[in-house]
C-alpha positions, 0 to 999 in steps of 0.5 A: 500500500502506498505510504501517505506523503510525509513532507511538502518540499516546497519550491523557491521560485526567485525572479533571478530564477524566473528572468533565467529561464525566460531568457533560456526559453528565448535563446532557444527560440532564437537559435530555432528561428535564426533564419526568420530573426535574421530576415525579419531584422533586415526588413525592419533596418530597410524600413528604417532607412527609407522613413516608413518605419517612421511614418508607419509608427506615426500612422499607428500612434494617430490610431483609429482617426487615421484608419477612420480617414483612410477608410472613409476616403476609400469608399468615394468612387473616385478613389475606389477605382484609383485603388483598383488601378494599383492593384492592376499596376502592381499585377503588372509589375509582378508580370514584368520581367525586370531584366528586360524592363531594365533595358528599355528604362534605360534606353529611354534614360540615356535618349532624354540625356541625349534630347537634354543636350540636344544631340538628337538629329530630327529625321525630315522627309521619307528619304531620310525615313528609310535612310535612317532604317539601313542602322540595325539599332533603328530596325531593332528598335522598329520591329520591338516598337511594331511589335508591341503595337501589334500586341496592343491591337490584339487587346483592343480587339480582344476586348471588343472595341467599336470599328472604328478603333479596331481598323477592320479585320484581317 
């Protein structure tokens, strides 16, 4: 038969005793998680230095007036449909392969420097037109021009644009 407890050993439970284990118990977490802390330290130090962190804890400090705000201005048509728009744009964005966006930025980038400083020739007349289509930069840059109108007139018909704008059928 089981003998009767004789004696309670009672525990001391001192706060050094409790910060040391905390501390163990997010040291362990820590070594878990070291990739995530290690992302989530980056993210914040990235908003830290372009202000949104700031302007993030400013929005947050003001409370529900803000959000109040925001929300408000949301429900407008005007602004409805203007947030749909960057939703669209930012699908866009997602679409685009940054490589090849890199190259047109900056051709378009290094033609307005050259606009700027005002070495651009001016092409007058046909004969200059055709002269100016012998240069393979001019005729690559024609044929992805041409080609992306082709692009974008197949979307216009796509999306069943009146006759007048679709130019016929072929």
């Amino acid at each position: 038969m089981a003998q009767a407890i004789q004696k309670v050993v009672e525990r001391d439970i001192t706060p050094e005793k409790v910060l040391y284990e905390s501390q163990v118990s997010i040291e362990d977490e820590l070594f878990e998680s070291k990739d995530a802390v290690i992302q989530v330290l980056k993210l914040v130090r990235l908003l830290h230095e372009t202000e949104f962190l700031n302007m993030a804890t400013a929005l947050l400090e003001q409370g529900t007036d803000v959000l109040e705000i925001v929300v408000n201005q949301a429900k407008q048509p005007q602004y409805a449909k203007g947030i749909k728009n960057m939703m669209g744009l930012a699908q866009l964005l997602g679409m685009i392969d940054v490589g090849s966006l890199t190259g047109v930025v900056e051709a378009l980038s290094q033609s307005a420097e050259r606009a700027q400083r005002g070495q651009i020739e001016p092409v007058h007349g046909p004969l200059k037109l055709l002269g100016a289509m012998r240069d393979p930069d001019v005729g690559a840059g024609l044929g992805f021009a041409f080609d992306l109108l082709r692009s974008l007139g197949r979307q216009i018909r796509a999306q069943g644009a009146p006759q007048a704008v679709r130019g016929g059928d072929r």
